[in-house]
C-alpha positions as CSV (number, residue, x, y, z in Angstrom):
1,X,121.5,49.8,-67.5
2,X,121.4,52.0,-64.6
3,X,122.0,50.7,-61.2
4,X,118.3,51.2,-60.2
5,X,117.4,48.4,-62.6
6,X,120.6,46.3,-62.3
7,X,119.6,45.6,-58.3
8,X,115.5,45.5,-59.7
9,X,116.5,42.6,-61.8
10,X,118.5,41.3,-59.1
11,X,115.7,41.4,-57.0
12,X,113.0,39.7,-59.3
13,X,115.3,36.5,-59.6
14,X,115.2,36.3,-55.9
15,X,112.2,36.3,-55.2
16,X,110.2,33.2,-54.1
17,X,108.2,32.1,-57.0
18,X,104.4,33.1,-56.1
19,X,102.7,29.8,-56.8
20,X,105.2,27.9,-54.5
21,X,104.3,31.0,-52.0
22,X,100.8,30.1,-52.2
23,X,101.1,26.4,-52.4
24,X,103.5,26.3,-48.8
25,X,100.5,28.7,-47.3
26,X,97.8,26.6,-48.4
27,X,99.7,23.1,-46.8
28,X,100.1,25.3,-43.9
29,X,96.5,25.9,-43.3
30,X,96.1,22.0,-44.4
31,X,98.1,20.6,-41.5
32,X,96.9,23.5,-39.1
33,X,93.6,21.9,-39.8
34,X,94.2,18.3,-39.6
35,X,96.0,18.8,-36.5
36,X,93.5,20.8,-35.1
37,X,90.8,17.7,-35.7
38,X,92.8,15.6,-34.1
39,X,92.5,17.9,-30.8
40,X,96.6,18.5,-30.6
41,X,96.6,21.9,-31.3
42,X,94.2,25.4,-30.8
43,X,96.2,27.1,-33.9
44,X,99.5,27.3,-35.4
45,X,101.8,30.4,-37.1
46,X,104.5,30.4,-39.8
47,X,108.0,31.8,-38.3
48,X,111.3,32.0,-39.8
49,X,112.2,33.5,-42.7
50,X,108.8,32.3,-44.8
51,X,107.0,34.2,-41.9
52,X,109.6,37.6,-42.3
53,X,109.7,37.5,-45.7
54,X,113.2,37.3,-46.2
55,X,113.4,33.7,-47.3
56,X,115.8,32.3,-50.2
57,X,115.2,30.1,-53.1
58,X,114.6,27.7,-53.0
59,X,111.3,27.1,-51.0
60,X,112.0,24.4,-48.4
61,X,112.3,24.7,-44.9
62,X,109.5,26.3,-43.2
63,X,109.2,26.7,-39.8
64,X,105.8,26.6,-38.4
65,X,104.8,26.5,-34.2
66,X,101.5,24.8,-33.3
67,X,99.9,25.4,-30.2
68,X,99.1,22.4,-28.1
69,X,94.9,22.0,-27.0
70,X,95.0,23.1,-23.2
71,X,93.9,19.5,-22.9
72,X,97.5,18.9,-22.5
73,X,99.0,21.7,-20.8
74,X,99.9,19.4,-17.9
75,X,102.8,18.0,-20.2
76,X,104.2,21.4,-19.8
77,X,105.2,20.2,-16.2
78,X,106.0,16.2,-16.6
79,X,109.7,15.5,-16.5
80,X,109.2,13.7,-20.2
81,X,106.0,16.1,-21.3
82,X,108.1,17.2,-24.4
83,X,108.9,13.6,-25.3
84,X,105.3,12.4,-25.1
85,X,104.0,15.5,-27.8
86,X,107.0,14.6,-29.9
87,X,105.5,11.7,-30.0
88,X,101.8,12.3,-30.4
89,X,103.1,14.8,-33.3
90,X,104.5,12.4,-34.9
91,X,102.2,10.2,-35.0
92,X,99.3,12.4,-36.3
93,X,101.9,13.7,-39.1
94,X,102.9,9.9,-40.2
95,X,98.8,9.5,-39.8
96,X,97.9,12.4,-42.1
97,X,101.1,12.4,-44.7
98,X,102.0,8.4,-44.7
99,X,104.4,9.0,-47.7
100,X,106.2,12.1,-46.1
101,X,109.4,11.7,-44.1
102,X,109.6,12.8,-40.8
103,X,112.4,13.1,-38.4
104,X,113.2,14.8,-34.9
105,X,115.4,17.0,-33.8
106,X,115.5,19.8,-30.8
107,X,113.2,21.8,-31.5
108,X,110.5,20.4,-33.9
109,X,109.8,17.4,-36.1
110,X,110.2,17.3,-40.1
111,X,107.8,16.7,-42.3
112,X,109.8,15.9,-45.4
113,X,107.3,15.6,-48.6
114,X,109.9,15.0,-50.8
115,X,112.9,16.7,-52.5
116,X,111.4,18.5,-55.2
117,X,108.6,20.5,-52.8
118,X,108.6,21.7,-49.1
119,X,109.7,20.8,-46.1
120,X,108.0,21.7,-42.5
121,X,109.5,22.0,-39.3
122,X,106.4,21.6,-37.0
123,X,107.3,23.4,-33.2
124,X,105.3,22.2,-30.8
125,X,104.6,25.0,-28.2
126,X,102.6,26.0,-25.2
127,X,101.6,29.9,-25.1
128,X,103.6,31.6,-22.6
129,X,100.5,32.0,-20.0
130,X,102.1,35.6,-18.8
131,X,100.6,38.6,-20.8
132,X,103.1,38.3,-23.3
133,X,102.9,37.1,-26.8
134,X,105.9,34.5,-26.1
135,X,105.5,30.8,-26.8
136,X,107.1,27.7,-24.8
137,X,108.3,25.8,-27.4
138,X,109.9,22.3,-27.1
139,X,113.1,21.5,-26.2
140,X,113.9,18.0,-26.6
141,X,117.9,18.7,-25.7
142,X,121.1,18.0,-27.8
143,X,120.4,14.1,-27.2
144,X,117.3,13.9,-27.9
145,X,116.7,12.3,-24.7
146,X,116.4,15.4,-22.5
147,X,112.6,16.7,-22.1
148,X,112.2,20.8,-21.3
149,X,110.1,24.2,-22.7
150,X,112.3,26.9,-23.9
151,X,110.9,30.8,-23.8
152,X,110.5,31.7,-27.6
153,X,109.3,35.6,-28.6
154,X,109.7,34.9,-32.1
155,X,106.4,36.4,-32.2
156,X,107.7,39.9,-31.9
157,X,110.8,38.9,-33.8
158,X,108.2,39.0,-36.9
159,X,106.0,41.9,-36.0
160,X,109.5,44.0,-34.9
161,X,110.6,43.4,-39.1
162,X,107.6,43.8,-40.3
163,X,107.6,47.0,-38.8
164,X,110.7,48.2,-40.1
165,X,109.7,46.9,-43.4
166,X,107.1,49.0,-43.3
167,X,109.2,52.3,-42.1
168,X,111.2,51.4,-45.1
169,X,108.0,51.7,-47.8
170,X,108.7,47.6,-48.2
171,X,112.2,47.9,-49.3
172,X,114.0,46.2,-46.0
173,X,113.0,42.6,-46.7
174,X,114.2,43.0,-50.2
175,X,117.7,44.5,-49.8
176,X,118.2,41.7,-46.6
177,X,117.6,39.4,-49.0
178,X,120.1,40.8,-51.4
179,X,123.0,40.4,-48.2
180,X,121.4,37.0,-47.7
181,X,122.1,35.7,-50.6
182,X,126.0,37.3,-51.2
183,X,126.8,35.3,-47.7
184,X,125.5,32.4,-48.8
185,X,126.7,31.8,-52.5
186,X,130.0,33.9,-52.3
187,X,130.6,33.0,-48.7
188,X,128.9,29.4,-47.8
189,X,126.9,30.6,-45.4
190,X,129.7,31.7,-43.3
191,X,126.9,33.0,-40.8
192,X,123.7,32.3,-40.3
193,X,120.7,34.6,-42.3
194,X,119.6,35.7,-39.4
195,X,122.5,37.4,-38.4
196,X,122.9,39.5,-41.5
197,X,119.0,40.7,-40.9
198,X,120.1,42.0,-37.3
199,X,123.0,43.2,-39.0
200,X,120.5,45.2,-41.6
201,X,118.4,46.1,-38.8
202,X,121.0,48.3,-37.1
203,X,121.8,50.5,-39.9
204,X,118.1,50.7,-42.0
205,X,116.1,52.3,-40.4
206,X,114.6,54.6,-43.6
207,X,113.8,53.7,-47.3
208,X,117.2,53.8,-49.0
209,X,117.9,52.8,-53.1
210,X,118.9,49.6,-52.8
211,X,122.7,50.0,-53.6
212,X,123.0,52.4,-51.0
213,X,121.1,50.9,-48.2
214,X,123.5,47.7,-49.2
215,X,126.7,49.6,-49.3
216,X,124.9,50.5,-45.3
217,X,124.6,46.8,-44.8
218,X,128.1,45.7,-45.8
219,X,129.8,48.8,-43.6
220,X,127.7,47.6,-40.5
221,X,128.6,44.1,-41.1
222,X,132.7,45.1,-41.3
223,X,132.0,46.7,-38.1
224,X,129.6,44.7,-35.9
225,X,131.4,41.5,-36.8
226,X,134.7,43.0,-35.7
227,X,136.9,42.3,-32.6
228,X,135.7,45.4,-30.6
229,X,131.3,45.1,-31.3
230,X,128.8,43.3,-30.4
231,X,124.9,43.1,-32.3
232,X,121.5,41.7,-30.7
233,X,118.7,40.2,-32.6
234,X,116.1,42.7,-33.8
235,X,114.2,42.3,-31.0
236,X,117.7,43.5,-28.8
237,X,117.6,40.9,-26.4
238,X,119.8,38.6,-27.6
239,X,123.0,39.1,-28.8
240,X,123.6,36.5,-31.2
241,X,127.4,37.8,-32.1
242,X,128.1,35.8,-29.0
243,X,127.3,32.7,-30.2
244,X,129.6,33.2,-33.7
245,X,132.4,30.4,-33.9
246,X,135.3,33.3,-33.6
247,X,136.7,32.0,-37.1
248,X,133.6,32.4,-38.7
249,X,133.7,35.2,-37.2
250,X,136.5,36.9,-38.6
251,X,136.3,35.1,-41.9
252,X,132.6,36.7,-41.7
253,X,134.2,40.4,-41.0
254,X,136.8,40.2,-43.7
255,X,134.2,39.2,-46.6
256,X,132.3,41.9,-45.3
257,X,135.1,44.8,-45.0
258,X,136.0,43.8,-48.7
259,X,132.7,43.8,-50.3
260,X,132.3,47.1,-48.5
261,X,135.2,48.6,-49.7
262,X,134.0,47.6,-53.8
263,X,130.5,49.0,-52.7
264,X,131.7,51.7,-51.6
265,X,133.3,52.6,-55.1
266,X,130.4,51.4,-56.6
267,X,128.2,53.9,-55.4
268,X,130.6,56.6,-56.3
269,X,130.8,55.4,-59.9
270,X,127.2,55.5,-59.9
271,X,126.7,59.3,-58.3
272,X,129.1,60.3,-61.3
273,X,126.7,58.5,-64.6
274,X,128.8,55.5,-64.5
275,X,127.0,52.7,-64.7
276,X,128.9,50.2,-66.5
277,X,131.6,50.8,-64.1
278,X,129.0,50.6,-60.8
279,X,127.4,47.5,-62.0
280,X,130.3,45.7,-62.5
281,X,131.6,46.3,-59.1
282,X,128.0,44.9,-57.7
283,X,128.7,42.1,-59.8
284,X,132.1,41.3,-58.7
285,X,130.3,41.1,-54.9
286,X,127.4,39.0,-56.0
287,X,128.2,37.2,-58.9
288,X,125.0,35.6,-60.4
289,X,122.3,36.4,-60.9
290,X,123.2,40.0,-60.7
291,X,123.1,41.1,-63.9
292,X,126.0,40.1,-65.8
293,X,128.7,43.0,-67.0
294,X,129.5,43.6,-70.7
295,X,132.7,42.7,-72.9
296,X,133.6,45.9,-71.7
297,X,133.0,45.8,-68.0
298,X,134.6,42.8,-67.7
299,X,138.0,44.2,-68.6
300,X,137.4,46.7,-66.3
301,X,136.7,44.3,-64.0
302,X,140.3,42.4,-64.7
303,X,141.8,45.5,-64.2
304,X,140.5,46.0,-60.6
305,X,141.8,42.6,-59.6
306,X,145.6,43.6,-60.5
307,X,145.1,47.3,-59.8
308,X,145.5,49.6,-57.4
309,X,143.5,48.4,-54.1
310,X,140.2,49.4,-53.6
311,X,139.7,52.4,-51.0
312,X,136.9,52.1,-48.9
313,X,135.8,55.2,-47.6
314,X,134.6,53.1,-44.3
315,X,133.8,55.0,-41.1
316,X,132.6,53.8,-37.8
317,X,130.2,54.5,-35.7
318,X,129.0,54.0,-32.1
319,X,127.7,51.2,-31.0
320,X,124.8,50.7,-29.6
321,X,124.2,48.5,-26.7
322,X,120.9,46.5,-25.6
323,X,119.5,44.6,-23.1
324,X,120.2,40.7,-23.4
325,X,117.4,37.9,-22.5
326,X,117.2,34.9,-25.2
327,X,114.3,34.9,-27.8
328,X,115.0,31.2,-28.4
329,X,117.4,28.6,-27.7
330,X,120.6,28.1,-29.1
């Protein structure tokens, strides 16, 4: 197998199964609805991951922002306003979906329908009111107690990745999802997903094969997350390196200077017809489901672990520095 259709298989058993797709989109336009009737909201949007297309399985948290009626765009100014649409939220939700579970936190309130479908994390939100596509969104505080509107853009957070997506001829989500995934099951989610999509969205900026524009990804990653870098959001106005835990962050840099080193030879192997070899160095970076190596390529595999080390043909770059202003709260 070639290393085209190693990362192609890969791929497929990443991707969101279609009928759960459809299913999430259809509830979507569901509560959008119901809520709508009830005269809380003008319209709602899918954001997050769902919304960029670089979700993992399996399908469960969706983040969706409704847009509170003008009828009550005086809340927007009360010293509790947030509190009270918590509140109305909730109430239509336990209304509409009696047999769902539904909790608050900061931002938004849960709508759990149970553990083997979805879960929604409903944002209320006022629209910005100042020519921009931003959205106030609700901020009810670490205590739950506090009451405030926080500035979101994550409007133009999904249009900027769709964007790129499209530069890339709809490879960017894909290979994102590919890093997503290695920090996650190799790594436990050291950082969050949207830091390795910033991460991917300094370097890709052109339709690459997959294992090179990931061998791109992991170099960035050694060098954005070390000492000496920082990286903004793919907007560039926020620089969420800043708000790493520093050991995360450097447990975060050294997963990512390994795997880049191993990537790095892994692409060579490739370049010379050796795919065995190539695939089984992806596979020693993202275990399953990668494609699984041969009797063979395991004991080359073994090998590398007591061999000589690994070299990594790394160089750095220049950084490139943006302007700061939050796209949502912390």
């Amino acid at each position: 197998m070639n290393t085209l259709d190693a990362f192609g298989q890969y791929d497929s058993a990443l991707n969101l199964d279609p009928g759960e797709r459809l299913r999430a989109q259809e509830f979507h336009n569901e509560l959008t609805a119901a809520l709508k009737f009830d005269g809380l909201i003008s319209t709602a949007f899918l954001q997050g991951s769902f919304a960029r297309k670089t979700m993992l399985k399996p399908l469960r948290d969706i983040d969706k922002v409704v847009i509170l009626h003008g009828d009550f765009s005086h809340l927007q100014w009360q010293p509790s306003g947030a509190q009270i649409v918590a509140t109305l939220i909730e109430t239509a939700l336990c209304r509409h979906y009696p047999n769902a579970h539904l909790s608050r936190n900061r931002h938004s309130i849960q709508l759990d329908l149970g553990e083997d479908t979805f879960s929604f994390d409903v944002v209320p939100a006022f629209e910005a009111d100042d020519g921009t596509d931003d959205v106030m969104i609700m901020d009810l505080g670490h205590d739950g107690l506090s009451s405030s509107w926080k500035r979101s853009n994550t409007r133009c957070l999904i249009e900027v990745v769709r964007e790129r997506n499209e530069l890339c001829e709809g490879s960017f989500v894909h290979q994102v999802r590919f890093v997503k995934h290695w920090i996650r099951t190799q790594h436990d989610g050291v950082i969050p997903g949207l830091h390795v999509e910033a991460i991917a969205f300094e370097c890709i900026t052109e339709h690459l094969d997959d294992e090179m524009a990931v061998e791109r990804i992991l170099v960035c990653g050694a060098r954005l997350l070390g000492p000496v870098f920082e990286y903004c959001d793919p907007t560039g106005v926020d620089y969420l390196s800043k708000k790493l835990d520093p050991a995360a962050r450097e447990i975060a840099c050294r997963a990512f200077v390994e795997a880049a080193s191993i990537a790095n030879n892994a692409v060579r192997h490739a370049q010379q017809g050796h795919f065995d070899k190539a695939n089984t160095l992806w596979y020693s970076i993202f275990g399953n489901p990668f494609p699984r190596p041969g009797d063979s390529e395991k004991s080359y595999l073994r090998s590398l672990a007591v061999g000589a080390p690994v070299s990594t043909g790394i160089s750095f770059g220049p950084q490139v520095t943006r302007p700061v202003r939050a796209w949502r709260p912390t």
